[in-house]
C-alpha positions as CSV (number, residue, x, y, z in Angstrom):
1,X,45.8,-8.7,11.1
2,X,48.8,-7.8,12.6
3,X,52.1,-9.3,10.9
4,X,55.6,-9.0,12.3
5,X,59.3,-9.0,10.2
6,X,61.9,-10.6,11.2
7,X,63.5,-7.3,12.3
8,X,60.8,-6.2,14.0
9,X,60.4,-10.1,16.5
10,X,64.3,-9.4,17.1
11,X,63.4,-5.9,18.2
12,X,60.6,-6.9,20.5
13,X,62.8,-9.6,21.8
14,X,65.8,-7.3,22.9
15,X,63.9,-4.6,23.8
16,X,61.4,-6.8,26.0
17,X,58.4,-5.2,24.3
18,X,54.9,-7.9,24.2
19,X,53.1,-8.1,20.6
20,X,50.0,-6.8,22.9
21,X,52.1,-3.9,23.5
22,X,52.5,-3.1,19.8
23,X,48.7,-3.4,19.6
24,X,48.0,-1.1,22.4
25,X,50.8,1.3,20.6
26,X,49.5,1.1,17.2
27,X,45.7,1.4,19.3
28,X,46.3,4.1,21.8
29,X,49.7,5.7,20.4
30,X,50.2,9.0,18.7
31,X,50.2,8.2,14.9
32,X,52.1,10.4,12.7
33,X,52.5,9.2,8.9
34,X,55.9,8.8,7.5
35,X,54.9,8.9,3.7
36,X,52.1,6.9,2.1
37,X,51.1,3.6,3.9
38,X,53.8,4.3,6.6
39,X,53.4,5.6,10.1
40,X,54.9,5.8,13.3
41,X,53.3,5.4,16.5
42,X,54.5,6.2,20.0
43,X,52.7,5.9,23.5
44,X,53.8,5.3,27.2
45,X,52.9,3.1,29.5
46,X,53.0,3.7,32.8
47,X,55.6,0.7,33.7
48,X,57.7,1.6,31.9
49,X,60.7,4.2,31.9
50,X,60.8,5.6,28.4
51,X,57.9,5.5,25.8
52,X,58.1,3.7,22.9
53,X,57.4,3.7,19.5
54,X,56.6,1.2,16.6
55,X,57.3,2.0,12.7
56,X,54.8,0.2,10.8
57,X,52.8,0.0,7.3
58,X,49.1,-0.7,6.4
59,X,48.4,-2.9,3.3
60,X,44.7,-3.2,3.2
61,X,43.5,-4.9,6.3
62,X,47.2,-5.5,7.1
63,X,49.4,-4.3,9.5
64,X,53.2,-4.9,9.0
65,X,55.3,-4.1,12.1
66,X,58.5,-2.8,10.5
67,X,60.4,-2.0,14.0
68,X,59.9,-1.3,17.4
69,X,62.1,0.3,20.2
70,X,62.2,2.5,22.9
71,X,62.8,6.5,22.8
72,X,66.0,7.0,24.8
73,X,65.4,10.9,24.6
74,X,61.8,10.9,25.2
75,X,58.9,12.3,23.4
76,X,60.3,15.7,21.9
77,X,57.5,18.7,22.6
């Protein structure tokens, strides 16, 4: 189950990003762990300019979407 803060719907809201998006980012994306139940994942869809990426944490069965935004300088190689 995918659960959203408050942060995170006025993130998805500004930045005009759909909650199938985030599932298709936290899906699809590359996932890199922050530290412990914390990860970031980024992916790029082809309509759009820049990628984007989604910080999240898993609890269980649980998916809490922490924030969500676009990378204005890209994906860094």
């Amino acid at each position: 189950m995918i659960k959203y803060t408050r942060h995170s719907k006025r993130r998805l809201k500004l930045y005009n990003i759909s909650e199938s998006e985030v599932e298709l980012i936290i899906k699809f994306g590359t996932k890199v762990e922050v530290e412990g139940n914390k990860y970031e994942s980024i992916y790029h869809f082809d309509d759009k300019i820049l990628p984007l990426k989604v910080v999240y944490k898993v609890i269980g069965n649980d998916y809490i979407i922490l924030t969500s935004y676009p990378l204005k300088r890209g994906i860094e190689k």
